[in-house]
Every structure is written in C-alpha cells, then in structure tokens.
GUKE-385990 format. One record per residue: residue in one letter; x, y, z of N, C-alpha, C, CB in turn. Coordinates in pm, whole numbers, plus 50000, padded with zeros to 5 digits. Glycine has a CB too. Layout:
N
AXYZXYZXYZXYZ/...
# end
This chain:
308
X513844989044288515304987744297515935001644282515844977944190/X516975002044350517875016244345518625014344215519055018644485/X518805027144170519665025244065520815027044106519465032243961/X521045039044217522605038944275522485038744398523565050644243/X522275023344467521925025144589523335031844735521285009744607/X522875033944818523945045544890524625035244982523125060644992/X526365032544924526825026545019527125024145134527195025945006/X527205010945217527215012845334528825002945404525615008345380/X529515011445471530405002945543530224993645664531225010045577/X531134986845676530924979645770530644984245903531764972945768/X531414995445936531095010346070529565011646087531685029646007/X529175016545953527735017145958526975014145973527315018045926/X527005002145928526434987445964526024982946088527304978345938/X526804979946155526914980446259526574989946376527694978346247/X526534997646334525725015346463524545010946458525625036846397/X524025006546270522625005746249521544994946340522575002446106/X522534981746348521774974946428522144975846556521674963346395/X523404982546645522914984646752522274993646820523464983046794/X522065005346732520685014046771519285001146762520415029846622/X519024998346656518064989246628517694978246749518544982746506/X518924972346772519134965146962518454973547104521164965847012/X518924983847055518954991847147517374996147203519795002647094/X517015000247057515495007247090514484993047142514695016246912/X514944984347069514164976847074514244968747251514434968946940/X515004969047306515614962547463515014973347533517544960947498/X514574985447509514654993947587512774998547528516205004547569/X512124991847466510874991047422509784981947497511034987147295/X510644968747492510484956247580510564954947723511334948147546/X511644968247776511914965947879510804976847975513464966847882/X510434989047891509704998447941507944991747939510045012547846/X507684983147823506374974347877506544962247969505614968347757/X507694957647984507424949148128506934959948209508854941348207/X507804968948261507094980348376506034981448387507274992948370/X505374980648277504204988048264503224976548296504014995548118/X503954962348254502534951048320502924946648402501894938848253/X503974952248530504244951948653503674961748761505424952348651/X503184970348644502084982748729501004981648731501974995448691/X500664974548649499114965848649498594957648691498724961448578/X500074945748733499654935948819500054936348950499964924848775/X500334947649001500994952449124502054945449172500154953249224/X503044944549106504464941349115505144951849123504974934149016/X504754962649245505674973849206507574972549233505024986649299/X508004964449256509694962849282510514958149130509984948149418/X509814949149112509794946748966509544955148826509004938948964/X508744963848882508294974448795509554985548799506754980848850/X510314987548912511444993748991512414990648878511814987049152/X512784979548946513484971348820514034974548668512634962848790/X512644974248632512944972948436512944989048431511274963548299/X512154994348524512515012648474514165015248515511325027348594/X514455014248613515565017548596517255012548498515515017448705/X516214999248471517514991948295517205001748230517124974348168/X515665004548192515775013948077516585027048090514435017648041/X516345029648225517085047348220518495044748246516495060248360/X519365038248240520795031548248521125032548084520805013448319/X520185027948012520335031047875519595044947804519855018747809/X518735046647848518585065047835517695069447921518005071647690/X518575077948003518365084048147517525088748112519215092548223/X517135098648007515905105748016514555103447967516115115247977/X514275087347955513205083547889511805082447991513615070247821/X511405095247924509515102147991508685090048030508265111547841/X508605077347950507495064948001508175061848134507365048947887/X509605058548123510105050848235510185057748352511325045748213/X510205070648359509935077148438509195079248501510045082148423/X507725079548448506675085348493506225071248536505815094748393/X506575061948473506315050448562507205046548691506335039348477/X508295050948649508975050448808508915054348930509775053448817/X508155066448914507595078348995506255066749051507065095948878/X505645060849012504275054549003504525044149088503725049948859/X505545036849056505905021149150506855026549304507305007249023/X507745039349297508405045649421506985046349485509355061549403/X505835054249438504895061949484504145049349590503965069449351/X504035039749504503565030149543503955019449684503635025649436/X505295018949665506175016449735506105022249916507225021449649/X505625034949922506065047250028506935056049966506835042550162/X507925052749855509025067049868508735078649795510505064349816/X507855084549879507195099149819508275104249787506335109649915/X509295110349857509995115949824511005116149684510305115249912/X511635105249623512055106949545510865104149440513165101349552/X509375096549435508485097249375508105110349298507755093249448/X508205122849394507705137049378508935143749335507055143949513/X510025138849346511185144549246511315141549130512345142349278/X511035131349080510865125548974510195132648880510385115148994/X508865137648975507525142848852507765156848862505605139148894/X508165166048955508385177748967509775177548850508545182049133/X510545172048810511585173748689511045169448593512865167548693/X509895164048577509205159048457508915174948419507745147048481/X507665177548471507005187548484507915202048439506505186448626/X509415199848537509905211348429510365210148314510785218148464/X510805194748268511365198648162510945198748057512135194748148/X509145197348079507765197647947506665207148028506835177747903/X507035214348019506045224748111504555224447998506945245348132/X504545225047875504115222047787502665206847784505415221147726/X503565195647854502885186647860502995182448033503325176947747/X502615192048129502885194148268501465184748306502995212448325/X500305188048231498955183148245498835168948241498125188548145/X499965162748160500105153048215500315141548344500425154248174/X501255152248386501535145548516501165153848654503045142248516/X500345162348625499345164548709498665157848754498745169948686/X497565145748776496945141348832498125133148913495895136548761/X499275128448879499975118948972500775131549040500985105148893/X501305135849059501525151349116500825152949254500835163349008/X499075156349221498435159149288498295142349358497375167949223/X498135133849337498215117849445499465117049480497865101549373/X500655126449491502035120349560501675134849692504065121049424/X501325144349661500955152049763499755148549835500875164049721/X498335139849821497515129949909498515124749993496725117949831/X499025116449898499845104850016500465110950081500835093949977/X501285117150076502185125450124501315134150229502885133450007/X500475136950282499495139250389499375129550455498315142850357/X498695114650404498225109750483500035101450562496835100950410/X500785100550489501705096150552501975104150717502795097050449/X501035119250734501445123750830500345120050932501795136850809/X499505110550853498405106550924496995118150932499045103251067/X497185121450800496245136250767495385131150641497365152650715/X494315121350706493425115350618491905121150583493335102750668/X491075122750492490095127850429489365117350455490225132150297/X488725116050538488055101750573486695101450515487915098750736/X486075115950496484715119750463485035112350279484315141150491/X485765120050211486005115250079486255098450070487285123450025/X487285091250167487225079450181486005073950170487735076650276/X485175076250261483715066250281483105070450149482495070250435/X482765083650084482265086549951482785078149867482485099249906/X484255072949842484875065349689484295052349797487185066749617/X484515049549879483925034249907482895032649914484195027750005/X481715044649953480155037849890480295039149768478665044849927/X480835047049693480095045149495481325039549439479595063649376/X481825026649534482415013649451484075017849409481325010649288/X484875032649417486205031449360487045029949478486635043549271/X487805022249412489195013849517489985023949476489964995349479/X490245030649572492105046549594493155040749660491905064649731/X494115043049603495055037349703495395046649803496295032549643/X495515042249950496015050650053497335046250100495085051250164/X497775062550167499295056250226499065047450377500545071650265/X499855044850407500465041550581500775051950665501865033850592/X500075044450763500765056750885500925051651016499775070750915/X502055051951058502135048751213502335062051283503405038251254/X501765065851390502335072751472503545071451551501625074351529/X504135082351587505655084151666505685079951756506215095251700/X503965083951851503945077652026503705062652015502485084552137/X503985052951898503775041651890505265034551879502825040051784/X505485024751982506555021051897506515005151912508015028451940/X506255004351744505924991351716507194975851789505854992951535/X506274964251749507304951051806508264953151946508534947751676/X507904954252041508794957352163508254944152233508514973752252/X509864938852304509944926952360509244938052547512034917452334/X508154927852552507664932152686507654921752767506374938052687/X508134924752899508304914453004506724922153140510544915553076/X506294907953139505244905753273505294896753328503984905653263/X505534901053482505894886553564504564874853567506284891153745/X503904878353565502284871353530502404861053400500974885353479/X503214863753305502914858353198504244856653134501934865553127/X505264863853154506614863453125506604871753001507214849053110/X507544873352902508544879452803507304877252653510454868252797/X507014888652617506464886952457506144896052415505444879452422/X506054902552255506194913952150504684921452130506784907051995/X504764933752163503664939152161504194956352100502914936852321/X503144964252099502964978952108503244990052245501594979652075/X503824994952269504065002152384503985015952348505324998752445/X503745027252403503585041352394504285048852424502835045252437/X505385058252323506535064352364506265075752439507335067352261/X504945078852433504085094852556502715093852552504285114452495/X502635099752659501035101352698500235103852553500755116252816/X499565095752560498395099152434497075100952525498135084152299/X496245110752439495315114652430494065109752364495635122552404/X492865105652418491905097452315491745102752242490765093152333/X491185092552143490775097452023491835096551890490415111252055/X493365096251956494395097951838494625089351800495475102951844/X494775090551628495275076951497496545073051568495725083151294/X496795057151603497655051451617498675048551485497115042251678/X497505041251425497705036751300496925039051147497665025651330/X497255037751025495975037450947497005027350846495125054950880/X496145018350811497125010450698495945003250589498284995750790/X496495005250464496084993950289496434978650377497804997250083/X495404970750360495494959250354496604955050298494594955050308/X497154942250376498684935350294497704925150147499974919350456/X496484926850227495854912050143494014913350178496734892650240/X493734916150090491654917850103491314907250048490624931350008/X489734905350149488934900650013487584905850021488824884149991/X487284914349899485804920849904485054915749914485324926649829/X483404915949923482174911449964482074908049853481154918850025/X481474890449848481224891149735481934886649640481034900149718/X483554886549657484624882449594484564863849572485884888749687/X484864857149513484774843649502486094836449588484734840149343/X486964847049544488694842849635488764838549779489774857049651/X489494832849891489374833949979490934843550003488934821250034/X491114846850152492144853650171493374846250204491844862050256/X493704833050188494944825050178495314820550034494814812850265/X494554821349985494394821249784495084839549787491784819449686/X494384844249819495194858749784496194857249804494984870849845/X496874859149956498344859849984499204854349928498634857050081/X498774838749887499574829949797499864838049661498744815749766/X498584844249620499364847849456500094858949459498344851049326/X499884863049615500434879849619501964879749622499894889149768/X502354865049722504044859049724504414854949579504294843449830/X503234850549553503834843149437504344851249307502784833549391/X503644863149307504314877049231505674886849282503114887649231/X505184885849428506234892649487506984881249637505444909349538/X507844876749584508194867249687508914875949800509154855049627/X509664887249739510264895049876509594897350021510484908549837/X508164897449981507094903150079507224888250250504994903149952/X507544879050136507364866650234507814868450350507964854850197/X508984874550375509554875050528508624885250654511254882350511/X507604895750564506934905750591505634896850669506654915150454/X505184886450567504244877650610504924869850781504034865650463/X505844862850724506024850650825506584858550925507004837250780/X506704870250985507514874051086506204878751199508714886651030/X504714874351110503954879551239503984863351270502194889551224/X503584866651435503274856051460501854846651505504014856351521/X501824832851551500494832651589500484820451681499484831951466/X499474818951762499254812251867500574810151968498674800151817/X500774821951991502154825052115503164822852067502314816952247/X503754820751922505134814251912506004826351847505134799451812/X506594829551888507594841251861508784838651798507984847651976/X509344828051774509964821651705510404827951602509444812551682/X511214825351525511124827351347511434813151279512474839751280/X510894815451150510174804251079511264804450987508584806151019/X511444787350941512384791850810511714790350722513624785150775/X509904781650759509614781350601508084780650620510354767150501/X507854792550528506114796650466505214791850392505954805850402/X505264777350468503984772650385503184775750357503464766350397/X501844773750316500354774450270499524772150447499954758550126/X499854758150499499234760450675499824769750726499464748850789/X501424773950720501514786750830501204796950776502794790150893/X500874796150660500034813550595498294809250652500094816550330/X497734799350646496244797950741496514798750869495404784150730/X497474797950984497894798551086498384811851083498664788851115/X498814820551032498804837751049497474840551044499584847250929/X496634838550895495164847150894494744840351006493994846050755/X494334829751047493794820251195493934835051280495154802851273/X495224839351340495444846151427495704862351428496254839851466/X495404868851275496074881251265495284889451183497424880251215/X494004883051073493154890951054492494894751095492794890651008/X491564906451027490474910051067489274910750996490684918951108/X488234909151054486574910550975486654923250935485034908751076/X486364927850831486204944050789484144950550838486614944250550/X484204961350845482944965750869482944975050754482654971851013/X481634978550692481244988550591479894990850632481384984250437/X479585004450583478205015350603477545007550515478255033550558/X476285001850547475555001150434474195013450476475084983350404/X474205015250338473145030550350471475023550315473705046450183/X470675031150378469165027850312468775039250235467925024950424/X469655050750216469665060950149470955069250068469145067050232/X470965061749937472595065449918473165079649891473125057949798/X472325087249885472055103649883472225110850006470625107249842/X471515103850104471725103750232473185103250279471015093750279/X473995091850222475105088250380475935095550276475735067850460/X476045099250154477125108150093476825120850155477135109249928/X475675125150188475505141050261476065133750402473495150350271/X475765128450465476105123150589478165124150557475155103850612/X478275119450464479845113850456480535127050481480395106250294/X479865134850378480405150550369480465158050470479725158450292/X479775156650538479665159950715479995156650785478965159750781/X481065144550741481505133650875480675128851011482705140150942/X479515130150916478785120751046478205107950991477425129051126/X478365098451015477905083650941477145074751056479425073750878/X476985082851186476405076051281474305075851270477155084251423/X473865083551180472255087051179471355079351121471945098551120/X470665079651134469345067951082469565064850941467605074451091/X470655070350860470705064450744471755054050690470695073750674/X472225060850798473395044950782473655032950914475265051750759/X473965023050874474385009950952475585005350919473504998650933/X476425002851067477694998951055477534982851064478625005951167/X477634970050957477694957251000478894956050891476234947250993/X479054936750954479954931650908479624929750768480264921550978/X480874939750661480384937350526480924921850469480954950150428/X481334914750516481834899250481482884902850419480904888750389/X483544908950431484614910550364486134910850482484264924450275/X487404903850466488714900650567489604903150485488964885850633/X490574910250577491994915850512493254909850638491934937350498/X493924910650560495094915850674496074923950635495874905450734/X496104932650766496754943650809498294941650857495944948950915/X499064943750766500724939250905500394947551025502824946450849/X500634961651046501114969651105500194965851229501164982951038/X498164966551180497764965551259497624956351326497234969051247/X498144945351310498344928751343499254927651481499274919851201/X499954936151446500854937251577500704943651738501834943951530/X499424949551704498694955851874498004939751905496954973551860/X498254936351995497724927352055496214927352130498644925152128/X495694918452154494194914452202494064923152341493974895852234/X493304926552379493114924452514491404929252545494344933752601/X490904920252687489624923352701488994938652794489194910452760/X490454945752803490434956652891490894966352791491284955453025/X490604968852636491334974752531491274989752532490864969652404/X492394993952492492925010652476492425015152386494345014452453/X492585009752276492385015152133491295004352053494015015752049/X490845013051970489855003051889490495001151703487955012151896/X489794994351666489984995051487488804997051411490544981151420/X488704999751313487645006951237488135005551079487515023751291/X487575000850944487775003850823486965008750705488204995950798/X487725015350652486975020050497487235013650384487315033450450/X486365005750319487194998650216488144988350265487965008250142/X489404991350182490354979750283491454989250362491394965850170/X491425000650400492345006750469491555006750617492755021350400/X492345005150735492355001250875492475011150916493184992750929/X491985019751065492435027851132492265021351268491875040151106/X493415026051354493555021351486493955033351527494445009451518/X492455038851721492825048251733492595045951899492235058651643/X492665056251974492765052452126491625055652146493765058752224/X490865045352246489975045652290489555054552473489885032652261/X490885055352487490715066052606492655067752660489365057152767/X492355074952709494015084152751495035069452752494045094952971/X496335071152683496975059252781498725067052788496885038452684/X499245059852901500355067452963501575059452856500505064753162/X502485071052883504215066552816504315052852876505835077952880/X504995042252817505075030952878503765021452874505465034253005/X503145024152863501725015152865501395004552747500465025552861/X501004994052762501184984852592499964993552546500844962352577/X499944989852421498854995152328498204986052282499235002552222/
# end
C-alpha cells in the first residue's frame, strides 16, 4: 500500500485508458495483418495495416507488412516506397528490410518479363515455393471481341505487332495449384481461395467455358468445375535421374540432356491470364511451367493482327 498515493483527476484518468484503448486496438489490429499474411489474404491484410497507420502513421510492423501485402498484390511501386522510407528512417536496422527490398526489385524485373528461369527450376527441384510476379506483354492484347465469318463473333488474344519467335507472351503464379502429391483437388482449392477472398470471384467467373461468353450472376461450385473443365492446365516438371546433374544443367539453362525428363508431374493449376489464349490445332505459341508459374511464348513469327 502507498502511504501517499499520487493523485489522480478525472482528466487523467481518462488519457490513461484511452492510450490503454488505443495501444491495445492498434496491437490487435496489427496481428490480424499479420494472420492475413499467412493465410494469403493479402487485401485484408491491406486493410487492418492501414487502421493501424490512421492511428499511428508511423508504426514499423504495419508497415513493413504493408509493403508485403502491396508487394503481393503487384503494386511494386508504392510497395518499394514504403521500404526505401523504412530503410531511411532506421538506417541502423536497414538489414532488416533488406531481404524484402531485394524481392520488390526481383519482382519488379520480372514484371518486365525479365525472369531467372535457371534459379526458378533450381528452387523448384530442391522443393522451395518463391513467389513470382506477372507478366503480360505489350504486343499482347488480352480479351478482344474477334469476328470470323466461319464461326462468327468471340474473345480471344490478338497481337498489337509483329512478334518474333521465341518471345514471352505471358508468364503468370497460378490463380489456384495443386502439387503432386497434394491430397486437395483443384475445385476444393478455389473454393477456399473465394472463400477467404471473395473479391477474386468476379476474376474467376468472367472466364469462360464451353462457348458461352455470357456473364454469370452466380458462382457456384458446378460453374467453378465448368471453368477448371475448360481453362486449366496439366503442369509439367523435370524430373532428374541425377539431382547434381539438372542443377548444373539448370545453371546452364539447358534442361533438355540425358539427365533430365520433361513429364506430366500430376500436378493442375489455373492460370487467368493464360486461360484466355485460346485452343487451336494450328498453334502460335506454346505453354511451359516451373513449379506453379506458367510461361506462354511464340512458337514461330506471328503478324500485328493475328489471334494468339
């Protein structure tokens, strides 16, 4: 017991517990983020960082997690502003946010479609999942209403200039995997993937399948098996008979030699972006994956105007 304990007014009182409110809303609110970054809810994760910095702009967790879910998102740009003002204003504890630093400048490559493909196949034979960015090319221009008198009016890929073989159309992260091996199927995925992030749903239902171009008002469970039906793809992976081998092979970018085999690793994703080049038995471009990221590239010259 105090003998003269130190009085307190009612003013005081009162500051005391709404600091006390305060820290504590803004404690709660910075670990939601944080198990919205874990369970890949990055919009949500968006979300609670920015309540917290509404109540103090300059709080380092919410930040550096904000930087993490933008990053995640595509928006390098304000992602890498974020950490570059981190960075100055703890130059001290800069080492911190160095490693995410150095992955907003990765992405930030491959967004130009400037991918390390040799390192890719290396983290996907010895088992680590990286996240990669997206990339469409410019001479691509996605969803275009195309008319053929043969067949009439429907949405495909068309080519804003002469391309050259060989060039990345596309490279895209799966909307939705399922690894070799995995117990899940890939309509069980998508479901829990809406079911965390429901925004995504319109992203889903706007591809289409078995000719209907339509729009849908509602995303069931059959029209999510009626997209994969018509819009995934089988993934392929290297399996090596020498794993010493196809990492020297990887490093060299050659994966075609007696030590490695390209088969179907049982493993299906789907791709939005790449979902949207359509079939054909006379094809331009081919697809190819590492892990669960897709590349779509031309398989020989095709002219401005030409579908893809």
């Amino acid at each position: 017991h105090l003998m003269n304990p130190i009085p307190l007014n009612d003013e005081s009182f009162m500051q005391g517990l709404a600091i006390a409110h305060l820290s504590s809303q803004i404690a709660r609110l910075s670990s939601r983020a944080n198990t919205h970054l874990r369970h890949e809810r990055w919009e949500l994760a968006v979300l609670d960082c920015r309540a917290v910095l509404k109540l103090l702009p300059r709080h380092a967790k919410s930040l550096e997690r904000l930087a993490r879910a933008l990053m995640k998102l595509g928006n390098l740009f304000d992602a890498r502003k974020i950490v570059d003002d981190l960075m100055e204003e703890s130059p001290t504890g800069s080492f911190d946010f160095k490693e995410l630093h150095e992955e907003i400048l990765r992405l930030s490559q491959e967004e130009r479609g400037e991918y390390d493909t040799a390192k890719m196949y290396q983290d996907d034979v010895l088992g680590f999942r990286i996240f990669h960015a997206n990339y469409v090319s410019q001479a691509v221009a996605m969803t275009v209403e195309i008319q053929r008198p043969e067949i009439g009016s429907y949405v495909g890929c068309l080519a804003n200039r002469n391309i050259e073989e060989g060039e990345l159309m596309s490279a895209s992260k799966a909307f939705a995997f399922v690894h070799p091996n995995e117990k899940s199927t890939l309509d069980c995925k998508i479901i829990d993937l809406l079911r965390d992030r429901p925004m995504l749903g319109r992203v889903v239902n706007d591809l289409h399948c078995f000719g209907d171009y339509s729009i849908k008002q509602n995303l069931d469970e059959q029209r999510i098996r009626d997209i994969i039906c018509c819009n995934s793809f089988k993934a392929s992976t290297t399996i090596t008979f020498d794993q010493a081998e196809i990492l020297q092979a990887a490093s060299e970018g050659l994966l075609d030699g007696p030590c490695a085999l390209v088969v179907n690793s049982g493993s299906e994703g789907l791709w939005i972006n790449e979902s949207r080049f359509n079939h054909s038995c006379t094809a331009n471009c081919a697809a190819s994956s590492i892990g669960d990221h897709m590349f779509v590239r031309s398989t020989r010259s095709i002219a401005r105007g030409e579908e893809i």
